[in-house]
LORO-876975 format. One record per residue (C-alpha): x negated, y, z. Coordinates in steps of 0.001 Angstrom, whole numbers, padded with zeros to 6 digits, always signed. Each point is the difference from the previous one (the first is absolute). Layout:
N
XYZ/...
This chain:
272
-041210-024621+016693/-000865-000235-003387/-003454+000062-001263/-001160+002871-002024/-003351-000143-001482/-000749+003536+000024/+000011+000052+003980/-001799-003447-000069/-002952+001665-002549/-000205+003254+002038/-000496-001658+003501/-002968-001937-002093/-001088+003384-001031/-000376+001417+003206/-002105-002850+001106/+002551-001445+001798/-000156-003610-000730/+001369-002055+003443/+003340+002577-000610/-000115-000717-003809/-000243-003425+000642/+002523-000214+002605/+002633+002234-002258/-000436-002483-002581/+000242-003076+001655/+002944+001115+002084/+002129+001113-002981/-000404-003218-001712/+003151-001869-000634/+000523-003330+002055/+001174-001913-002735/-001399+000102-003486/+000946-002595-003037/-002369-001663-002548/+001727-001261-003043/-001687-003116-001954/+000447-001281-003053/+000255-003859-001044/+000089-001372-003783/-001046-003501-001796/-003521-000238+001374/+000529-002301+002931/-003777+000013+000836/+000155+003974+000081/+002973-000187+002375/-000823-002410+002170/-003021+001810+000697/+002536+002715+001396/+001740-002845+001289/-002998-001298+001935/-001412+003944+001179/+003700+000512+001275/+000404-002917+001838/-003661+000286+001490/+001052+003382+001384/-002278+001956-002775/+000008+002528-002545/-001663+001074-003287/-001601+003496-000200/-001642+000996-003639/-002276+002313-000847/+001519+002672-001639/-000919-000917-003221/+002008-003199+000112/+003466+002008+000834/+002818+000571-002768/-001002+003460-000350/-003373+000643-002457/+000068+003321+001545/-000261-000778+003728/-002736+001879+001995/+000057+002856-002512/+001838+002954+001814/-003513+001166+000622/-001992+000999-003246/-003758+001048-001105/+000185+003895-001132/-002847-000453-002149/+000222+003347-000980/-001083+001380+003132/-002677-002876+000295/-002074+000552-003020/-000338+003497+001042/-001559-001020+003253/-001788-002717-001453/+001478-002653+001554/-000553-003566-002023/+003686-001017-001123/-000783-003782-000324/-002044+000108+003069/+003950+002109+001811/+001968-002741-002011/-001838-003458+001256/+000470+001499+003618/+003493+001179-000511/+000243-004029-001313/-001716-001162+003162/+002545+002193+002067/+002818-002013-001738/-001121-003642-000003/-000572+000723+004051/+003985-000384+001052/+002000-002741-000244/+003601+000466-000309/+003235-001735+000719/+003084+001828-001133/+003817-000001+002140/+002384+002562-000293/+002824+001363+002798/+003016-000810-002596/+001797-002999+001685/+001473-002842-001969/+002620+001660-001629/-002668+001951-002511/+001253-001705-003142/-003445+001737-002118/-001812-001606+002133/+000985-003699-000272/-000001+000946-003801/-003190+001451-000277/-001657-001980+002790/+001921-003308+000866/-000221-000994-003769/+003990+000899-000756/+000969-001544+003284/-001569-003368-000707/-003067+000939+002820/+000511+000995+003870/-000161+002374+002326/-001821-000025+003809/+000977+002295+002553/-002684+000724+002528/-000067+001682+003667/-002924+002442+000440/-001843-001055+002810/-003001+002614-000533/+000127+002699-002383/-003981+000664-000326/-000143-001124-003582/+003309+001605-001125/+000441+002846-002058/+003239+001676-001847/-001278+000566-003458/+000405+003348-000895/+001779+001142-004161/-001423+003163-001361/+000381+001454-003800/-003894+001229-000304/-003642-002120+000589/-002400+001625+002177/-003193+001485-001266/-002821-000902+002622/-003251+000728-001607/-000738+001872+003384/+001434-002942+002042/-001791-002967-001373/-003541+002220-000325/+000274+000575+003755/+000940-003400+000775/-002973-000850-001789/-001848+002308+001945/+001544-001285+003434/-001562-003284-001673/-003239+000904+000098/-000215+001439+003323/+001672-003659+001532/-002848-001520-001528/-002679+001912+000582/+000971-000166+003456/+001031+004232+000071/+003361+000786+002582/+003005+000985-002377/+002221+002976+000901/+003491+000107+000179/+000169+000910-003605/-001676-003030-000808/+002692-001751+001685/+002665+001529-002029/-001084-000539-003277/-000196-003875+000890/+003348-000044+001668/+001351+001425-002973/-001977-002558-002303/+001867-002624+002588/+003230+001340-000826/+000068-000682-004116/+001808-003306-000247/+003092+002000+001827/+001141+002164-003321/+001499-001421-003019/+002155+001989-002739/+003542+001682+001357/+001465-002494-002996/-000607-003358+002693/+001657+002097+002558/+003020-002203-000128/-001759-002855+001370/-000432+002263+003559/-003619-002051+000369/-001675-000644+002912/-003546-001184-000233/-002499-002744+002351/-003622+001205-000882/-002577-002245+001104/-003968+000854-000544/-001087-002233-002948/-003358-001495+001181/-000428-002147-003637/+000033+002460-002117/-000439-002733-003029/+003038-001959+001278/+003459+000742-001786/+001683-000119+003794/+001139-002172+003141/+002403-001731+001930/+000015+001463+003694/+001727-001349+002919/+003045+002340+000889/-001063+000463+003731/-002940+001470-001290/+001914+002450-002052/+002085+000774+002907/+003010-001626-001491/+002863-002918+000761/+002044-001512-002286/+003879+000672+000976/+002100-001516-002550/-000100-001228-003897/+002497+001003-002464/+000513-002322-003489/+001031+001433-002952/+003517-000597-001253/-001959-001952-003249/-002657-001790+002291/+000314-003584-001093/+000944-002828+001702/-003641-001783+000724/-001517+003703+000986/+002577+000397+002349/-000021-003130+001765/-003967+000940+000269/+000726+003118+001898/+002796-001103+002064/-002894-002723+000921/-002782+002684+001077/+002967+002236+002096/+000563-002934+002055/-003853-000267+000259/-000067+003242+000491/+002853+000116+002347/+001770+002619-002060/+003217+001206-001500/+000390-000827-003695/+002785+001582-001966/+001453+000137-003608/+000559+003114-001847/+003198+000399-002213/+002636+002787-001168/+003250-000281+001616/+002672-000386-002877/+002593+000830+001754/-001076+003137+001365/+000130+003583-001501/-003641+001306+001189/-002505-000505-002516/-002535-001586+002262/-001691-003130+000709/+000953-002228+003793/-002144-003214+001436/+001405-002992+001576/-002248-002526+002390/-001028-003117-002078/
């Protein structure tokens, strides 16, 4: 089944969490790809050398992705909030706070054969690519491409509200509930223009909100490294460092190229 993110956001709007929670982790895919890039800084990539072979990986806060516009699919109609009186710096430093609180690490469903993506990603085919088994969906989510941001000057007032009552030790209604949940959900929409990349998104709870991000052991994550993948213009030292960690790693490594002989415009691996 495929997922669909209007059933997954209506089952949380009816309060129904376990089932949301259960549709979403059980229309996850079981494999999903991260592609990583590799230039002339040897310190920077052996740092990816090291978190790789150490069974890690790096999650950023969103201000520390390639996109300057991450995390703002959800927007301050400040319109509406002058007339109620609301204080707009006061709104902004919170809807801040919201952001800094996830930590992200980006994969996408597009297998090896997604020649944007070693462009765009893999640093023209010079970086790699990691295939990884889900073992627990929890922190997965399918990021969802729309054309329009979301005004929630009624969303982030009541989540403020919800606030209060947590700490002043007041119950919070079911309402309450749903205006966080939907707070939750803002690292999951991006622009339709990345829809190409068919992301799928790890978000972790950021508990140092002053750090930039983290390495995190993939059983934590509820993921397993399957395979690696080299690009076809990896060179020779960076390879022999990743064929090193997949034998560490007891796992498959394999080189990309494009089949000159053959008519299909697409790219094949062979075991290295």
């Amino acid at each position: 089944m495929e997922f669909n993110i209007k059933e997954y956001l209506k089952l949380l709007d009816e309060n129904k969490d376990k089932e949301a929670f259960k549709y979403r982790t059980n229309n996850m895919p079981s494999m999903i790809y991260k592609y990583v890039s590799l230039n002339d800084d040897k310190d920077l990539n052996n740092k990816k050398f090291t978190a790789l072979g150490n069974n890690k990986i790096w999650l950023s806060t969103y201000n520390n992705l390639n996109d300057p516009y991450e995390l703002k699919s959800l927007y301050l109609n400040k319109k509406v909030l002058e007339e109620y009186k609301w204080p707009i710096d006061m709104l902004e430093d919170v809807m801040e706070q919201i952001r800094k609180s996830f930590l992200i690490g980006s994969f996408t469903r597009s297998v090896t054969d997604n020649m944007p993506m070693w462009a765009h990603y893999a640093n023209n085919h010079r970086g790699f690519c990691i295939k990884y088994k889900i073992n627990n969906a929890q922190y997965l989510y399918k990021v969802s491409y729309e054309s329009n941001r979301v005004a929630i000057a009624s969303i982030i007032t009541h989540f403020i509200h919800s606030i209060d009552k947590v700490e002043n030790n007041t119950p919070i209604g079911n309402t309450d509930y749903k205006y966080c949940k939907i707070i939750q959900h803002v690292p999951t929409i991006k622009h339709k223009s990345w829809k190409y990349e068919d992301e799928y998104r790890i978000i972790f709870p950021n508990f140092k909100r002053d750090a930039i991000g983290r390495l995190c052991k993939n059983d934590k994550l509820g993921i397993l490294i399957d395979s690696i993948y080299v690009g076809s213009n990896c060179c020779d030292y960076n390879i022999q460092k990743l064929k090193y960690i997949g034998k560490t790693l007891n796992c498959k490594v394999y080189k990309m190229f494009l089949d000159e002989y053959e008519s299909k415009y697409s790219l094949k691996y062979r075991m290295i």
